[in-house]
N, C-alpha and C positions, 0 to 999 in steps of 0.2 A: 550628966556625967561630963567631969571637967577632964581632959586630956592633956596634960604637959608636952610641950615641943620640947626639944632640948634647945637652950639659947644659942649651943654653936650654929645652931641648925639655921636656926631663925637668922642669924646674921650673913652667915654666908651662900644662902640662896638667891637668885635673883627671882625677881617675881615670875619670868617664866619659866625657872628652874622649881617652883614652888606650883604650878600647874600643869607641869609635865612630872612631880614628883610618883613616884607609883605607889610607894606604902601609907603616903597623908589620904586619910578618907577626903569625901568634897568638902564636908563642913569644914575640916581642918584647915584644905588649902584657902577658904574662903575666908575664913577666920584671921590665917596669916596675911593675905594679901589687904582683908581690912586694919588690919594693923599696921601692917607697911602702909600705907595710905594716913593713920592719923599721925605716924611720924612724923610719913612726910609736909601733913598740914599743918603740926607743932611747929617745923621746924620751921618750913616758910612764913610761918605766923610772927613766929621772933625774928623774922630777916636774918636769920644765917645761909640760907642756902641761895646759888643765885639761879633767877628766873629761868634760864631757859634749860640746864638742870633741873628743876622742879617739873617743869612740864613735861620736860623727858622722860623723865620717872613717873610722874603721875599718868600719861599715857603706856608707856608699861605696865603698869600694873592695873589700870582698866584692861587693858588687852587681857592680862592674865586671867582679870576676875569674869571676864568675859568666857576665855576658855577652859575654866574650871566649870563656870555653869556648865556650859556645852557639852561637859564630858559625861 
C-alpha cells in the first residue's frame, strides 16, 4: 500500500520536523527522510549545493532517520 504525502508537506518539514511528526506512521517518516537524503545526494552529485551545507543536512537527516527508528 502506497501512501501519498502531500508535496507541501514534503517540502516544508525539516528532517526533524519529519521524525517528531505525529500523524506520519514510521515507514512514512523513513520513507521521507530517505528521500530527503537522495535529493540531497542528486544534488551534491551535480555540484550545486556547497560542501559544508551538504553535510549539514546530511547529518540532519541521519539524526532523524536515527530517531524515527527509535521511536
Amino acid at each position: 500500500m502506497s501512501i501519498s504525502i502531500d508535496s507541501k508537506l514534503e517540502t516544508e518539514l525539516s528532517p526533524e520536523e519529519v521524525s517528531d511528526h505525529e500523524t506520519l506512521t514510521r515507514e512514512e517518516k523513513l520513507n521521507q527522510l530517505s528521500n530527503m537524503k537522495f535529493d540531497l545526494e542528486r544534488q551534491s552529485g551535480r555540484g550545486t549545493a556547497d560542501l559544508d551545507q551538504v553535510e549539514a543536512r546530511m547529518a540532519s537527516i541521519n539524526l532523524a532517520i536515527s530517531r524515527a527508528k527509535n521511536r
